[in-house]
C-alpha positions as CSV (number, residue, x, y, z in Angstrom):
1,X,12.9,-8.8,23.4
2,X,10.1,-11.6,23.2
3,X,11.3,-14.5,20.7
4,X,9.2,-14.4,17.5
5,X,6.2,-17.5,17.3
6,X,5.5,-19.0,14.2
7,X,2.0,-17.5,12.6
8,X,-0.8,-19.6,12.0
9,X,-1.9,-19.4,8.3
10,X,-5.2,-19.9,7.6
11,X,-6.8,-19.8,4.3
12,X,-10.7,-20.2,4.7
13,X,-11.5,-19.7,1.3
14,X,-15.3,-19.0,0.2
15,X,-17.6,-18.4,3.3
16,X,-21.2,-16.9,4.1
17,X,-20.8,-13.4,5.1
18,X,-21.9,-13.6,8.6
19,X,-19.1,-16.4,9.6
20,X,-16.1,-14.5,7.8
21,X,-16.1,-11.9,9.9
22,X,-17.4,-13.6,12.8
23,X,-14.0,-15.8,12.5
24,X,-11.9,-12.8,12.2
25,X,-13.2,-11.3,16.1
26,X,-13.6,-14.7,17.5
27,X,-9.5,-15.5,16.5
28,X,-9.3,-11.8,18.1
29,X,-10.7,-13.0,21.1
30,X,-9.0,-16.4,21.5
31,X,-7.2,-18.0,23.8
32,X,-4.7,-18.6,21.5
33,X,-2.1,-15.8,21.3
34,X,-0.1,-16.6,18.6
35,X,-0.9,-14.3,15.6
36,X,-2.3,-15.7,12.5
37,X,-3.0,-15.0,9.0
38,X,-6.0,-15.6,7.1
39,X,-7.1,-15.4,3.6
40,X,-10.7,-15.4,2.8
41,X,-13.7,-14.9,0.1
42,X,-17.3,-14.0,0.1
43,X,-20.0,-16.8,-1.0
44,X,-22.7,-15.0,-1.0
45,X,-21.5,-11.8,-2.6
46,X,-22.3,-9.2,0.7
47,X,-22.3,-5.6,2.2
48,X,-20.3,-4.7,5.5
49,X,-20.8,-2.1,7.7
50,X,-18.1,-0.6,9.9
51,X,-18.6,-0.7,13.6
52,X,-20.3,2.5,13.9
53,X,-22.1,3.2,10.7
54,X,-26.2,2.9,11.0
55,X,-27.9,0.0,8.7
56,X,-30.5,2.2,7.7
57,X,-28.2,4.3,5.3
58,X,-27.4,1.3,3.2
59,X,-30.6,-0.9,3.5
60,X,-32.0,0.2,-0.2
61,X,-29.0,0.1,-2.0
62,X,-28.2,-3.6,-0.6
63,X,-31.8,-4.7,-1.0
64,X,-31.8,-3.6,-4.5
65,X,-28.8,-5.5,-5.2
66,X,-30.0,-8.8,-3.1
67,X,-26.8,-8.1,-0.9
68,X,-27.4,-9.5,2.7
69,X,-25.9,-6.5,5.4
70,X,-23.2,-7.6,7.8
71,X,-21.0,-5.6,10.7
72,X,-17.6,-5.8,10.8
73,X,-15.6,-5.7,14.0
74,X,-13.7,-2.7,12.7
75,X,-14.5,0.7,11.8
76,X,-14.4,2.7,8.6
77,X,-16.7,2.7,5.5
78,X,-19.5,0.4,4.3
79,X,-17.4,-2.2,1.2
80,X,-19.4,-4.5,-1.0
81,X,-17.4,-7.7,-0.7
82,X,-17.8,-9.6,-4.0
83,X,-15.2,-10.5,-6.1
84,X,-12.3,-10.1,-3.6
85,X,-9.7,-11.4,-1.7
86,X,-9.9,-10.5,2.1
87,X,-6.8,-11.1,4.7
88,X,-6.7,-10.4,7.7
89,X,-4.1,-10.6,11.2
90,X,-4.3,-11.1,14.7
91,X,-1.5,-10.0,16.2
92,X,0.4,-8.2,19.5
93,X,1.6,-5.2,18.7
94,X,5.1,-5.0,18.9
95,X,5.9,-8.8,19.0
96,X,6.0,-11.6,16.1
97,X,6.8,-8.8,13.1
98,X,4.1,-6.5,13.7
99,X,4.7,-2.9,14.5
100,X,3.2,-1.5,17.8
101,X,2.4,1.7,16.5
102,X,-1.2,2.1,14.6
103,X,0.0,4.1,11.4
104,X,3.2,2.4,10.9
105,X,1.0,-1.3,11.5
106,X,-1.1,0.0,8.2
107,X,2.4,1.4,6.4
108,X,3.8,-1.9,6.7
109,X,1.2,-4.0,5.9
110,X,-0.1,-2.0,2.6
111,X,3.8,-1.6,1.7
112,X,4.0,-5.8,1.7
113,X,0.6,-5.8,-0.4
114,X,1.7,-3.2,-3.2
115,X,5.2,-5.7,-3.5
116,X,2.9,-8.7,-4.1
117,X,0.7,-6.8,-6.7
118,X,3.5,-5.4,-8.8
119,X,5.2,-8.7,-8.3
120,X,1.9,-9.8,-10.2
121,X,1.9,-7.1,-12.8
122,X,-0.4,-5.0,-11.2
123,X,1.7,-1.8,-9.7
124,X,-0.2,0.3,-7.1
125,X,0.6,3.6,-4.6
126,X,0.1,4.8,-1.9
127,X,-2.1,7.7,-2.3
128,X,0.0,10.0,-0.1
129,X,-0.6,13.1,1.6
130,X,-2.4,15.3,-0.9
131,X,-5.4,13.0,-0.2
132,X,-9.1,14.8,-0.9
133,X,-11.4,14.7,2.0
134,X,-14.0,13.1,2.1
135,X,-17.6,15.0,1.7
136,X,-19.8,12.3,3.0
137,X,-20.8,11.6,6.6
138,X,-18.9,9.6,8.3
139,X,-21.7,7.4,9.2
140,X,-22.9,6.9,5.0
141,X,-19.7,6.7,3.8
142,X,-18.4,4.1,1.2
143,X,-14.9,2.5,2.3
144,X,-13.6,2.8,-1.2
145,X,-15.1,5.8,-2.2
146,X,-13.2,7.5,0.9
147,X,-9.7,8.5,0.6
148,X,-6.7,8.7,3.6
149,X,-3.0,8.7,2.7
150,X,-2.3,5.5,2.8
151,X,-5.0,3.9,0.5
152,X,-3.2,1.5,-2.2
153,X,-4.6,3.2,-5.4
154,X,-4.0,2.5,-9.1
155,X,-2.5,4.7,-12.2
156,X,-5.4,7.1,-12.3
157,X,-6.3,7.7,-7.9
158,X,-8.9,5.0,-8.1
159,X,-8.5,3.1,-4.5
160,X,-7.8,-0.9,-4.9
161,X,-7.1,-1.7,-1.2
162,X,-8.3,-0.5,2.2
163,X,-8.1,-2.0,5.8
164,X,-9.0,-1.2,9.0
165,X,-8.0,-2.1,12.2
166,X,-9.7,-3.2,15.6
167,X,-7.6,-3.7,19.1
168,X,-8.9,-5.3,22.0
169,X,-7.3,-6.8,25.1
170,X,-3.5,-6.3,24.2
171,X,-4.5,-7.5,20.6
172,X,-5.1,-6.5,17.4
173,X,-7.4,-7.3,14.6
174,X,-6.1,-5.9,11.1
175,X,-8.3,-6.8,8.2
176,X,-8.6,-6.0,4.4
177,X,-10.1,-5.7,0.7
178,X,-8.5,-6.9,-2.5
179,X,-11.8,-6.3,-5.2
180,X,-11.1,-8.5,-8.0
181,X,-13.4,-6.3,-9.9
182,X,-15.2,-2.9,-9.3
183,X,-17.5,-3.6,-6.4
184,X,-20.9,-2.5,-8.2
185,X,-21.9,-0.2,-5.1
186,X,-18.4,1.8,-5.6
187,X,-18.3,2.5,-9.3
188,X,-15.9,5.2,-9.1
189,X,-13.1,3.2,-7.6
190,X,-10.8,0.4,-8.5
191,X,-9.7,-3.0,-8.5
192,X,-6.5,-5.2,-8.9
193,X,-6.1,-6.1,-12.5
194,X,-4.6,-9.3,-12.7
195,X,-5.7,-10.2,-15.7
196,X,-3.3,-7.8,-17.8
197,X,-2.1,-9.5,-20.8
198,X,-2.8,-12.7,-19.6
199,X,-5.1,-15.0,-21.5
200,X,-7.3,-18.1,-20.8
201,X,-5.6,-20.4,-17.9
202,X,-2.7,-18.0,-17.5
203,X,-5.0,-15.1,-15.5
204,X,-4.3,-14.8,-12.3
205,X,-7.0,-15.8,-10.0
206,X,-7.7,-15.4,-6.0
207,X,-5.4,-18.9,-5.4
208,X,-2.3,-17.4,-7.3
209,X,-2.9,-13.9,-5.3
210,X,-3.0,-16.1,-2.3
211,X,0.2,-17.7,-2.9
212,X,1.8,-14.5,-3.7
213,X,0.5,-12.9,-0.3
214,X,1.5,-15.8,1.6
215,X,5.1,-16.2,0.6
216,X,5.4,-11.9,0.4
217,X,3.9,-11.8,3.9
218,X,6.4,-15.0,5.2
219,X,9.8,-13.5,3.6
220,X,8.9,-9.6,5.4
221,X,6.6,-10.0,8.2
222,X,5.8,-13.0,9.6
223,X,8.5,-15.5,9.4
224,X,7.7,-19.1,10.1
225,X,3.9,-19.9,8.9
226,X,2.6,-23.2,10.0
227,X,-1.2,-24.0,8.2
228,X,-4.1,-25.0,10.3
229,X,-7.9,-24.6,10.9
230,X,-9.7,-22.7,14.0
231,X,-9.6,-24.8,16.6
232,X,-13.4,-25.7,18.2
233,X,-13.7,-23.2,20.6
234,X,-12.8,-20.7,18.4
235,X,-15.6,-22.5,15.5
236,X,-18.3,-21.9,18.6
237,X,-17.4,-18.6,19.4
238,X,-17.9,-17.6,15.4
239,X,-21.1,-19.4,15.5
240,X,-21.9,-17.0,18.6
241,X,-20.7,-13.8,17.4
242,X,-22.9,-14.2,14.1
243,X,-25.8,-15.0,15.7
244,X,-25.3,-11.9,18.1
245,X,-24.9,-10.0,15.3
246,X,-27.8,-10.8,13.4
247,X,-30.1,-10.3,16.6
248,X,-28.4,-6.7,16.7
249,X,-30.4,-3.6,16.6
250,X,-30.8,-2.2,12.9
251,X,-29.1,1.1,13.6
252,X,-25.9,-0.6,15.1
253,X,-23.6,-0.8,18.0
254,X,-23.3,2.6,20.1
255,X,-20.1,1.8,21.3
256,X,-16.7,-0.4,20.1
């Protein structure tokens, strides 16, 4: 059995839309193999599109909310990052903590999320078995409007936390949405209230949740984290991959 590395933790804080997620595929792509950890936010306020999912579908309802469009690495359903708290690993699966099987990888990662919400006072479930299909295309669907068994929901089914998953070269990519507060373009789900009975400087913010994640994540999953930045080949490759993607056709990638 391979000896476990120490993680790299890396908590980026508030970046533009395009660079957040170009970090998160050009730490996929690294030379690098240790895993990492990395907590982020969204400055501007934006709307992702999974891998597959054609711009035109979502171009009026992000234009009328000034919302600039970006594609994630992964697939899954369009999510209007605003008030949020994204992580996301890179990993080997089946080495350093993280499972080598796909479903148990999300079990595991979603079970370590719900202990460091109700360790916050905000208790969340996984949605389980008897989850509704969806109606919507595939291709038009909302990430937190969609429902699978192991969506994070709250007390009454609304969905508070959804990730997604992208492997590549022995790798994986595993990213994922904390909403602060309801994302305006899914009105009909959730989000993580920290805020219960908590007044003035005692709310819980996206640092505290941070913390919370970090140590949760340390204790069950990835032992030993040692903070750091991207190193500067992985800084050009982000700058690379968001320019790519901005020169992208509008209807998307045709294959991932």
């Amino acid at each position: 059995m391979a000896t476990p590395r120490t993680w790299r933790l890396l908590r980026s804080g508030a970046g533009a839309p395009s660079h957040n997620l170009a970090l998160d595929e050009a730490l996929l792509l690294s030379g690098d193999d240790r895993p990492v950890l990395r907590f982020y936010a969204w400055e501007p306020p934006a709307l992702s599109l999974g891998w597959f999912q054609p711009r035109e579908h979502f171009e009026e309802q992000a234009r009328a909310l000034g919302l600039e469009i970006v594609r994630r690495p992964t697939g899954g359903g369009a999510i209007h990052h605003d008030v949020e708290l994204t992580f996301s690993l890179v990993a080997t699966p089946g080495r350093d903590g993280y499972p080598a099987e796909r479903v148990e990888a999300y079990r595991r990662v979603h079970t370590l999320v719900a202990a460091t919400l109700a360790e916050l006072g905000a208790p969340v479930r996984f949605r389980g078995d008897d989850a509704p299909l969806s109606t919507r295309p595939r291709d038009a669907t909302l990430c937190f409007l969609d429902a699978t068994a192991l969506d994070l929901v709250d007390a009454e089914g609304r969905k508070v936390v959804g990730s997604a998953q992208r492997h590549r070269g022995g790798r994986v990519l595993h990213h994922g949405s904390i909403p602060l507060a309801v994302p305006a373009l899914s009105p009909r789900a959730g989000s993580v209230n920290l805020a219960a009975g908590r007044e003035g400087d005692d709310r819980i913010g996206w640092d505290d949740l941070a913390d919370a994640l970090q140590r949760r994540f340390a204790a069950d999953l990835c032992g030993d984290l040692q903070a750091g930045r991207p190193d500067s080949q992985e800084q050009a490759a982000a700058v690379e991959i968001a320019g790519q993607r901005r020169e992208a056709p509008s209807t998307g990638p045709t294959a991932g």
